[in-house]
VOGU-549819 format. One line per 8 residues: number of its first residue (from 1); for each residue z, x, y of N, C-alpha, C, O. Coordinates in steps of 0.2 Angstrom, whole numbers, always signed. Atoms other than C-alpha are relative to their C-alpha. Layout:
NUM	Z:X:Y:Z:X:Y:Z:X:Y:Z:X:Y; ...
end
This chain:
1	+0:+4:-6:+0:+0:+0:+0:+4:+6:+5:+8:+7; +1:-3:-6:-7:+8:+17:+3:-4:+5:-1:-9:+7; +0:+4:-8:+2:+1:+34:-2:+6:+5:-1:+12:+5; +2:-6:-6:-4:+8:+50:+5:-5:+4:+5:-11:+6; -5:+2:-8:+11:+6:+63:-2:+1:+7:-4:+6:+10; +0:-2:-9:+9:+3:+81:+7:-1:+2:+10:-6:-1; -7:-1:-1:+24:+8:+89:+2:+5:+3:-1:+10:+3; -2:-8:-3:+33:+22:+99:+6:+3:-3:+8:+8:+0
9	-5:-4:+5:+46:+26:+84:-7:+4:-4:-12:+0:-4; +0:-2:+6:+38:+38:+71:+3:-3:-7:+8:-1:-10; -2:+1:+8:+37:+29:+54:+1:+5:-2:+0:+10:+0; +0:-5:+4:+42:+37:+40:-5:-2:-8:-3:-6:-13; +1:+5:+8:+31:+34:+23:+7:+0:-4:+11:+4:-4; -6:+2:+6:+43:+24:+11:+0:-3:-6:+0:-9:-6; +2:+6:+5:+43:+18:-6:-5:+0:-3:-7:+4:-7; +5:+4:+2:+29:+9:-11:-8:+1:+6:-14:-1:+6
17	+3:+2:-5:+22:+10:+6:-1:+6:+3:+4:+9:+5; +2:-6:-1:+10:+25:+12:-1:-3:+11:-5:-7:+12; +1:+0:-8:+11:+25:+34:-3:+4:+5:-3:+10:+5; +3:-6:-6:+3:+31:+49:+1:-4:+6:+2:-10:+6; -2:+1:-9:+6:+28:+68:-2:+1:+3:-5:+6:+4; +4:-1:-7:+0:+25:+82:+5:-2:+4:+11:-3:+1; +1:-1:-5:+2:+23:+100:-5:-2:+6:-11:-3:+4; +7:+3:-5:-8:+18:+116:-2:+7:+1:-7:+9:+2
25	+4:-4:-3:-9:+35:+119:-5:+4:-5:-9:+8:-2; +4:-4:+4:-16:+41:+101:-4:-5:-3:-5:-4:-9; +3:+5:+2:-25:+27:+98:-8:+0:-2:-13:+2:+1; +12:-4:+1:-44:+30:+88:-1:-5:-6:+2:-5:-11; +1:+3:+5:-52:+16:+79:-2:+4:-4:-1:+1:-10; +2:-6:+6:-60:+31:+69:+5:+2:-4:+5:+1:-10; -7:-2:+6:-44:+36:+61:+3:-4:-2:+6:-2:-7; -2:+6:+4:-39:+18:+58:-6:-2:-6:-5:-6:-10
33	+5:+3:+4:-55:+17:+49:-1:+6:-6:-3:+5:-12; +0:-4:+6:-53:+32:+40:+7:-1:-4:+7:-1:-10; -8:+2:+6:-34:+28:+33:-1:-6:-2:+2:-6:-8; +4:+5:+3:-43:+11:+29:+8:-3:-1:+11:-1:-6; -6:+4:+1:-25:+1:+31:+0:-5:-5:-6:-6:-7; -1:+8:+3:-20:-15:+19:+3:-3:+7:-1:-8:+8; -4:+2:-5:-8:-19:+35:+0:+2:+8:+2:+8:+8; -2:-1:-8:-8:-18:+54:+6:-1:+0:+8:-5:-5
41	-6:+2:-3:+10:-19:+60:+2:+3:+7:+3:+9:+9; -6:-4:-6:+17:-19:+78:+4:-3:+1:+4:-9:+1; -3:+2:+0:+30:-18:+84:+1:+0:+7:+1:+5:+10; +0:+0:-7:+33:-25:+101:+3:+3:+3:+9:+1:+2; -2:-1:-8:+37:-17:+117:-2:-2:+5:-7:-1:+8; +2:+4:-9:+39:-28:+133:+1:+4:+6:+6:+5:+10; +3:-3:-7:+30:-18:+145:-6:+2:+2:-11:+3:-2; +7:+0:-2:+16:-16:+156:-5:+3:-5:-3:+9:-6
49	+3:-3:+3:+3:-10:+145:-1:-1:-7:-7:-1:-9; -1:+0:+8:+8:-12:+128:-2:-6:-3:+3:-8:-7; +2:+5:+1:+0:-27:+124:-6:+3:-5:-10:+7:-3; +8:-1:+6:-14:-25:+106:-5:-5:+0:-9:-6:-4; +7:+6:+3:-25:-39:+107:-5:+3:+0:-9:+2:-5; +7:-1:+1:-39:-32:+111:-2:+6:-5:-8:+6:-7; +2:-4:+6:-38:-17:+99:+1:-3:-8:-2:-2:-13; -1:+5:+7:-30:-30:+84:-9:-3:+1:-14:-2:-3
57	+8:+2:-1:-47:-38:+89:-6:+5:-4:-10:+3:-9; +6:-5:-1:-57:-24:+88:+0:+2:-8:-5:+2:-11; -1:-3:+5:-49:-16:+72:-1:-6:-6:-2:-5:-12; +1:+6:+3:-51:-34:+64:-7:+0:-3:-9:+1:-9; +8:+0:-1:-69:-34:+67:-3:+6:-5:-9:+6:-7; +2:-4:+5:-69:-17:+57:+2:+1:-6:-1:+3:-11; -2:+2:+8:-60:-21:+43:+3:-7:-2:+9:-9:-2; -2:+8:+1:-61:-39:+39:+4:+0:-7:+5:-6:-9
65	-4:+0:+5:-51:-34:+24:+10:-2:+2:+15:-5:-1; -7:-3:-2:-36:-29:+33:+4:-6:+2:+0:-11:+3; -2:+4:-2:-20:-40:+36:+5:+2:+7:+8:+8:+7; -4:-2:-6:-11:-41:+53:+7:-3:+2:+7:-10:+3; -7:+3:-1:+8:-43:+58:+3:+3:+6:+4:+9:+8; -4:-3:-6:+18:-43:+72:+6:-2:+0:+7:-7:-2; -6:+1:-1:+36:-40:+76:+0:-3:+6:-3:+1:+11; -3:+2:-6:+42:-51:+90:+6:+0:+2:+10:-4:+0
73	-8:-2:+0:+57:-43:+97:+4:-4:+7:+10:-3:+8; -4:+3:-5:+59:-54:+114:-2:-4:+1:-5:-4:+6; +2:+9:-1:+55:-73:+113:+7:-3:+5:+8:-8:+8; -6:+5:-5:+71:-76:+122:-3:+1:+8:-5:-4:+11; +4:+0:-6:+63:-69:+137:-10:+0:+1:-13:+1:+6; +9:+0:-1:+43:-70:+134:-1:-7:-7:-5:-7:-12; +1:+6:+4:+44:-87:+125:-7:-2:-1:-11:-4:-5; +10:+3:+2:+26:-92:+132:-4:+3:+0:-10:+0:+1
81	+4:-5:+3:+18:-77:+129:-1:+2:-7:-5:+5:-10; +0:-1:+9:+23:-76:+111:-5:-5:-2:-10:-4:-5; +4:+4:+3:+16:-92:+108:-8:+0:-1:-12:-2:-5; +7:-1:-1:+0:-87:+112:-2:+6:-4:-6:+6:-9; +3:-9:+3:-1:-67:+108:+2:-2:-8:+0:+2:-13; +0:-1:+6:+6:-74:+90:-7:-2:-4:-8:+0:-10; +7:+1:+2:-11:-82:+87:-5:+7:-3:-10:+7:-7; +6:-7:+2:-20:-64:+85:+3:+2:-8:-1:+5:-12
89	-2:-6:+5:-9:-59:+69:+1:-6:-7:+5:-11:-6; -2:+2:+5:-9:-65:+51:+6:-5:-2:+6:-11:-3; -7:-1:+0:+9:-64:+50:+5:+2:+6:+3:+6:+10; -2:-2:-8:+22:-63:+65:+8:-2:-3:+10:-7:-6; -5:-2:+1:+39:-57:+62:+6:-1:+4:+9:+5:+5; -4:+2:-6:+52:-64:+74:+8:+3:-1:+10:+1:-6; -7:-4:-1:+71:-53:+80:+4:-6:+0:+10:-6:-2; -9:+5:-3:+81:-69:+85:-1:-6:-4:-4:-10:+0
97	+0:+4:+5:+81:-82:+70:+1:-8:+3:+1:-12:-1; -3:+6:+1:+86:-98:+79:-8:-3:+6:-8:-9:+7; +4:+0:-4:+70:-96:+91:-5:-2:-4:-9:-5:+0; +5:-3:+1:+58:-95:+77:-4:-8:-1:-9:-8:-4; +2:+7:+0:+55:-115:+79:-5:-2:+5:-9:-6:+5; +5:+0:-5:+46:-111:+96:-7:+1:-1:-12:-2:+2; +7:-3:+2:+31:-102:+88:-2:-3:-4:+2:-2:-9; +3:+4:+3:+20:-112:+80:-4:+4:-5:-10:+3:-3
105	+3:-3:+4:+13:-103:+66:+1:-1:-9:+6:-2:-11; -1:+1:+5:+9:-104:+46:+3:+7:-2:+3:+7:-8; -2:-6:+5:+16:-86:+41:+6:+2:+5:+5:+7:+7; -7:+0:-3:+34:-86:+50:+4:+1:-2:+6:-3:-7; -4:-1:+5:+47:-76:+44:+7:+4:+6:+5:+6:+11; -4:-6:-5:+66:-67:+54:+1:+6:-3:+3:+6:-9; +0:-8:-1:+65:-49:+54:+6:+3:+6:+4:+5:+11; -6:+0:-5:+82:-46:+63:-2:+10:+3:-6:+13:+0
113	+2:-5:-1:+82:-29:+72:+6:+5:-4:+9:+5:-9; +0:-6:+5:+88:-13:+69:+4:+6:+4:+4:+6:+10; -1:-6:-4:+95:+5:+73:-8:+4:+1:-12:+6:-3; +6:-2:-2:+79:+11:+81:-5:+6:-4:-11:+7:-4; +0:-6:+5:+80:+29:+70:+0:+2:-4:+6:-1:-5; -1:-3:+5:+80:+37:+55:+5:+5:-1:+6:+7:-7; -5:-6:+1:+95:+49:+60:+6:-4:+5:+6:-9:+8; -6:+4:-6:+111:+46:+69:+4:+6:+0:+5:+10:-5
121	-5:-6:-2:+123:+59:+79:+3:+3:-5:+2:+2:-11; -5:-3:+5:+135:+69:+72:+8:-6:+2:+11:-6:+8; -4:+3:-1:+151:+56:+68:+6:+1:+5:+10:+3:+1; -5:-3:-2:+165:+61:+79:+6:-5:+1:+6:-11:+4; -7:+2:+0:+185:+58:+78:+2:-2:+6:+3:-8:+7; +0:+2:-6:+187:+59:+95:-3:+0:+5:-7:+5:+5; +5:+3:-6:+178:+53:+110:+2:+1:+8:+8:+0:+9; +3:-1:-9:+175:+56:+130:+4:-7:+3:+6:-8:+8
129	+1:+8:-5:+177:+37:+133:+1:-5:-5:-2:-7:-9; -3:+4:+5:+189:+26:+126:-5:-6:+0:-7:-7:-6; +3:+5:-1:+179:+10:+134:-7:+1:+1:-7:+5:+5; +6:-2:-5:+160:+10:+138:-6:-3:-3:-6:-4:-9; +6:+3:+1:+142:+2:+137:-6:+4:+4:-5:+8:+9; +6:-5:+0:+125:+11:+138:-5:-5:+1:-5:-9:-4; +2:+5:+0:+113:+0:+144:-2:-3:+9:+1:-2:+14; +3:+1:-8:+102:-7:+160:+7:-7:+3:+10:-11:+0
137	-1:+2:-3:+111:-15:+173:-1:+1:+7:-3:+6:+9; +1:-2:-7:+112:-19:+193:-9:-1:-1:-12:+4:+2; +5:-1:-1:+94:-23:+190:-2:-10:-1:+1:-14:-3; +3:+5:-1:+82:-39:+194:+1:-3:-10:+0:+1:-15; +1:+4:+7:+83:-53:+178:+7:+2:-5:+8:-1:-10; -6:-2:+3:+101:-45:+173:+5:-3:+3:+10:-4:-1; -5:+3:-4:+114:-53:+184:+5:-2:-4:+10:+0:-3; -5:-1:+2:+123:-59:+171:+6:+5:-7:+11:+5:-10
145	-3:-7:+2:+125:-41:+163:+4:+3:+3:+8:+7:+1; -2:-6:-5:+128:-34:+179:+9:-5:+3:+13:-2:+6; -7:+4:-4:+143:-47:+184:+4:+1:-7:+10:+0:-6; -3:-1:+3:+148:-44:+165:+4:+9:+1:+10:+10:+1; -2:-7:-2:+151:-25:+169:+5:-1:+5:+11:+0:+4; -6:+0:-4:+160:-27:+183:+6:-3:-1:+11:+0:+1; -6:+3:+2:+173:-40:+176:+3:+5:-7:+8:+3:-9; +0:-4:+5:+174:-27:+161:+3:+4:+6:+9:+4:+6
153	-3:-5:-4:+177:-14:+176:+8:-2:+4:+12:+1:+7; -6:+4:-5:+189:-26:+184:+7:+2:-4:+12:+5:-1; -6:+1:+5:+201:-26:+167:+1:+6:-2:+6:+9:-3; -2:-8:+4:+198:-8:+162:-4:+5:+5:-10:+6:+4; +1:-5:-6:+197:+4:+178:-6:+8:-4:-11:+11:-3; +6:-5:+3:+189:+18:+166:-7:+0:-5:-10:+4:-8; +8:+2:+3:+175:+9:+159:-5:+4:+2:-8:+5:+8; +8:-4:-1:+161:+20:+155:-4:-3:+1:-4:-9:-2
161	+6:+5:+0:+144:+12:+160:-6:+4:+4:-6:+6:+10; +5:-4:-2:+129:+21:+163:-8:-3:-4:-9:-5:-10; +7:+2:+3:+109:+17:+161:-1:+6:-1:+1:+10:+3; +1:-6:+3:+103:+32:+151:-4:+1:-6:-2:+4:-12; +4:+1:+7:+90:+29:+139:-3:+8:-3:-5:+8:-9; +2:-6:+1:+84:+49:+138:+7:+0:-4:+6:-1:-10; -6:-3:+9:+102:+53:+127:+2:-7:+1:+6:-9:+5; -5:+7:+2:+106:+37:+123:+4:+1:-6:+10:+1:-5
169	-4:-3:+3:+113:+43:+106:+5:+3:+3:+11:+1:+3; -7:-6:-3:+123:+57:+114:+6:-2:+7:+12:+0:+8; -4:+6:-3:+129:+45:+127:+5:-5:-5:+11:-6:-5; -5:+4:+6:+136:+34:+113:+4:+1:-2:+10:-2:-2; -6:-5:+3:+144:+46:+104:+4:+1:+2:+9:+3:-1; -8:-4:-4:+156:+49:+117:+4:-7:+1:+9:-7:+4; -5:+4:-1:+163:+32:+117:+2:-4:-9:-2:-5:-13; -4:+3:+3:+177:+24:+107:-3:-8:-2:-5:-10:-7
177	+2:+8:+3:+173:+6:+108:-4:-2:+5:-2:-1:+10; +5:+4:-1:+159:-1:+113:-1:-8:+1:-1:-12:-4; +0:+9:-1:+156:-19:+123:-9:-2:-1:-14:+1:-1; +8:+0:+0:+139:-26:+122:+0:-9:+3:+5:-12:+1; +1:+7:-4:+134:-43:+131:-8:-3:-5:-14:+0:-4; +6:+3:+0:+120:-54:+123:-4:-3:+5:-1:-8:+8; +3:+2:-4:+106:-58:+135:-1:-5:-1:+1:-9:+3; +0:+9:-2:+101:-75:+131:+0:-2:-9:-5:-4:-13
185	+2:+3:+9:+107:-78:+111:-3:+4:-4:-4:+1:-9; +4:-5:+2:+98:-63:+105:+9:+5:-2:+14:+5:+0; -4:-7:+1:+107:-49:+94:-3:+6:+0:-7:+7:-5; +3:-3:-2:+103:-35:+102:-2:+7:-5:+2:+9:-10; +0:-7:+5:+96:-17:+95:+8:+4:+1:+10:+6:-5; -6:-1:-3:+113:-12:+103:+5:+0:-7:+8:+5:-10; +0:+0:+5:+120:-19:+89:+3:+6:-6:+7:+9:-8; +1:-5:+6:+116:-9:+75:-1:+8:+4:+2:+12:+1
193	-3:-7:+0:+115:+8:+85:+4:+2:+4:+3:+7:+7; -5:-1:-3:+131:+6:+92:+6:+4:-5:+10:+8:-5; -2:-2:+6:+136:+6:+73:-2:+8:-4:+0:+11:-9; +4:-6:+2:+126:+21:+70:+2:+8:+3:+2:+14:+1; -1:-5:-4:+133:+30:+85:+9:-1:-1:+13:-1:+4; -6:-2:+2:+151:+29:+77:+3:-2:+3:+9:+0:+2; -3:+3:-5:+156:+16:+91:+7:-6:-5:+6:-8:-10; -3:+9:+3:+168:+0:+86:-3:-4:+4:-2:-3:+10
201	+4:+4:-5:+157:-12:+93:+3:-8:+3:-1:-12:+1; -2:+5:-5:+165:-28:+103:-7:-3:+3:-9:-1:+8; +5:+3:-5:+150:-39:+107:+1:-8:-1:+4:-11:-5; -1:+8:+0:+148:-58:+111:-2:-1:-6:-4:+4:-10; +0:+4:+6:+145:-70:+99:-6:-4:+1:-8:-8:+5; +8:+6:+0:+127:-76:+94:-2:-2:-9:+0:+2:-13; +3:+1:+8:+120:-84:+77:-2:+7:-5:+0:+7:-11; +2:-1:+7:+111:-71:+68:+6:+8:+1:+3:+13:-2
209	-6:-2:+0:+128:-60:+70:+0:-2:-9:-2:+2:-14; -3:+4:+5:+134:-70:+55:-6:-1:-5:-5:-5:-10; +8:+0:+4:+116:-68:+46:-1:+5:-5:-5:+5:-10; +5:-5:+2:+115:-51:+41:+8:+0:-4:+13:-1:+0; -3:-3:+4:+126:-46:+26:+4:+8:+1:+3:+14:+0; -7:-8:-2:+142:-35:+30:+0:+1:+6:+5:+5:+8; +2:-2:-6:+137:-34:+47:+8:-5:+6:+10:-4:+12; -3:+3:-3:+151:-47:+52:+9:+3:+1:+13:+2:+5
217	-6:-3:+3:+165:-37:+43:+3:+7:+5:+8:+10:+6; +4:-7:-3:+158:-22:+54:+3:+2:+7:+5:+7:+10; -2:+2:-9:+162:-29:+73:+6:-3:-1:+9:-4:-6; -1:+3:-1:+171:-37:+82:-2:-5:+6:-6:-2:+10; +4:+7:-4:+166:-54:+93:+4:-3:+1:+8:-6:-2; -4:+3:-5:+171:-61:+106:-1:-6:+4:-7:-5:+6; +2:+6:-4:+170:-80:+116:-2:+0:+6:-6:-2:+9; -2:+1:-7:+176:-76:+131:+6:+5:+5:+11:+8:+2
225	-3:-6:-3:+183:-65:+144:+9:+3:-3:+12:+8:-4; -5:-3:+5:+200:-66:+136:+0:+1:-5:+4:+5:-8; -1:-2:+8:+196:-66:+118:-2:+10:+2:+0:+15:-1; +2:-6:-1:+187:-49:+125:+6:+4:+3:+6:+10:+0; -4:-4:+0:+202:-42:+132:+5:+2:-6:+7:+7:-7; -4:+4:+6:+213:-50:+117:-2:+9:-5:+1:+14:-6; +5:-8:+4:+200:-36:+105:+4:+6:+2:+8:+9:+0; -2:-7:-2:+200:-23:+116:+8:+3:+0:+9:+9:-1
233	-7:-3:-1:+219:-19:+118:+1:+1:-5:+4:+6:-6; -4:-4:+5:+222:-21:+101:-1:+5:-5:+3:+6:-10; +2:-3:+3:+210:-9:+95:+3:+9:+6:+2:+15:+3; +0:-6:-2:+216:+5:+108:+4:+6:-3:+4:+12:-1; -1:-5:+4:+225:+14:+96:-2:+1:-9:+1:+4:-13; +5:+1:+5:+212:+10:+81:-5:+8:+2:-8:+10:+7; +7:-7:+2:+201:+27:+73:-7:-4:-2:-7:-9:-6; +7:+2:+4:+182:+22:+71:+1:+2:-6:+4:+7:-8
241	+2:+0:+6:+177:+18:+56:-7:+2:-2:-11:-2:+1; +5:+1:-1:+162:+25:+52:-5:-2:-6:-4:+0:-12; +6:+5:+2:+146:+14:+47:-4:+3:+0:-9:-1:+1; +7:-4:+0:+134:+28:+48:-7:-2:-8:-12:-3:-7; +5:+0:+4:+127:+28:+30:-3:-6:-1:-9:-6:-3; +2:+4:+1:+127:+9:+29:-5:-1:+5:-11:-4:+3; +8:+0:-6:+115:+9:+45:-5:+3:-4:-10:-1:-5; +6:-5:+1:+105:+23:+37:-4:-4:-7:-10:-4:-8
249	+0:+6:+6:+104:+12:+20:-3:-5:+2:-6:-7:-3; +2:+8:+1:+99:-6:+26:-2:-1:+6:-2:-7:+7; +1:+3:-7:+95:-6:+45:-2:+3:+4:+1:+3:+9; +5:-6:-3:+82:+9:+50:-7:-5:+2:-8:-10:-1; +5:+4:+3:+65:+3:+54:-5:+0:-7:-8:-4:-8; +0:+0:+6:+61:+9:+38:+2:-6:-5:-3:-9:-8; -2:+6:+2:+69:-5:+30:-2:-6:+2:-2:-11:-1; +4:+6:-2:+62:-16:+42:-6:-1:-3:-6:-6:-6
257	+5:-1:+3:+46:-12:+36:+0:-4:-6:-1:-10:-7; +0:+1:+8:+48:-13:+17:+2:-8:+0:-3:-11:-3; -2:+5:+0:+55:-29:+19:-6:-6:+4:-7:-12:+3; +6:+3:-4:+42:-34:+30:-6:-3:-5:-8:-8:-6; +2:+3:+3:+32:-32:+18:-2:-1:-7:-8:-1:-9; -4:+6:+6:+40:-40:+3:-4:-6:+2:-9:-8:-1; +0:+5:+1:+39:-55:+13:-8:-3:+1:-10:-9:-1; +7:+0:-1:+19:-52:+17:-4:-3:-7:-9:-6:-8
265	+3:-1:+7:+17:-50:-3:+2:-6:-3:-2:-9:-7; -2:+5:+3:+27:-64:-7:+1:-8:+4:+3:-13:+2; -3:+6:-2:+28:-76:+6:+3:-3:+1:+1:-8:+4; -5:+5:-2:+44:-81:+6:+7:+6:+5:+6:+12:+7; -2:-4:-7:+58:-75:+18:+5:+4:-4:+8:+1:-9; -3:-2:+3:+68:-62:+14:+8:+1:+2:+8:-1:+8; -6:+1:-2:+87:-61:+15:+3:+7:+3:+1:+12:+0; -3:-8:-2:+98:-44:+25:+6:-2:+1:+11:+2:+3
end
């Protein structure tokens, strides 16, 4: 089984399943037509540019064998652009399981997300920052991230909080417990490599939280501004536990993949 990834991770071949990767910026229908895929797969990125239709088009038209699948990782926020761009693919793979009612389609499956890597820091005992989140705020479409930071800053004067996606790992590692806010019902990447980066994770409360197997045992989740204090205080003299190899085991994109496509092969939806 051949997939060709689009995406800005580095697949890894796995399994059953021989991979190759692209990018917009290495993109060559000549070398999709030399690896001669069974599968397209991408994996979305909401931002300027990154949009495949016209290359899914294009590569369709070269190999009318090939099947095509897309991860949709933000229908919470691009609801009426999913509806649309999932028309182009086969298959259409959706992160936030309660959404997946919106998209009208015959091959509809949840594909929850993931730690983004194949590797994860080095675990450490002790930490830089007892409290802290890694993550955009103070920016247009976030407000109630940015007013949740601050009421976090309000209760805990040394809350770490920084946007920093160049060492996002190496940022993580240095904190203790870890808060995370769902943006609208979405469980976010955050998630899973908070768990990865050795954190105790404290984030709100969304459905597919309670979806994924072991994951619920993993965190803690929170209603409301006090149950969030309630947590935190009484983990402050709590050692992480570390959840590295379970990350590394069942919730890389590797894993997503395989499973992706299980559900391609079989049809039916598969369980995490």
């Amino acid at each position: 089984m051949k997939v060709l990834w689009l995406g800005l991770e580095q697949m890894s071949t796995v399994g059953f399943i021989e991979t190759k990767t692209m990018n917009k910026g290495n993109y060559s229908l000549e070398e999709v037509k030399r690896f001669n895929p069974d599968i397209i797969f991408e994996r979305e990125f909401n931002a300027d540019g990154m949009s495949w239709e016209k290359e899914i088009k294009e590569m369709k038209a070269a190999l009318p064998h090939v099947k095509t699948a897309v991860w949709l990782i933000d229908t919470h926020v691009r609801k009426d652009f999913h509806k649309q761009y999932a028309k182009n693919f086969d298959y259409v793979f959706m992160a936030i399981s309660h959404l997946m009612h919106e998209i009208d389609h015959p091959n509809r499956f949840w594909l929850p997300l993931c730690h983004t890597a194949n590797f994860v820091p080095e675990f450490k005992t002790t930490r830089e920052h007892e409290l802290g989140f890694i993550g955009r705020f103070n920016a247009p479409f976030l407000e109630n991230r940015t007013e949740f930071i601050k009421k976090v800053k309000e209760m805990y004067p040394d809350f770490y909080a920084v946007t920093d996606y160049n060492n996002l790992y190496e940022n993580m590692s240095k904190i203790k417990i870890m808060v995370n806010l769902s943006y609208n019902q979405d469980m976010n990447f955050r998630t899973f490599e908070a768990l990865a980066c050795g954190n105790i994770l404290v984030t709100s409360t969304v459905p597919d939280l309670f979806k994924v197997s072991g994951l619920r045992e993993r965190i803690f989740v929170f209603n409301d501004y006090d149950e969030l204090k309630e947590i935190v205080d009484s983990l402050k003299d709590k050692t992480p536990i570390n959840h590295q190899k379970w990350i590394l085991d069942h919730h890389t994109p590797e894993n997503r993949l395989i499973s992706a496509v299980k559900m391609i092969i079989t049809n039916q939806q598969e369980d995490f």
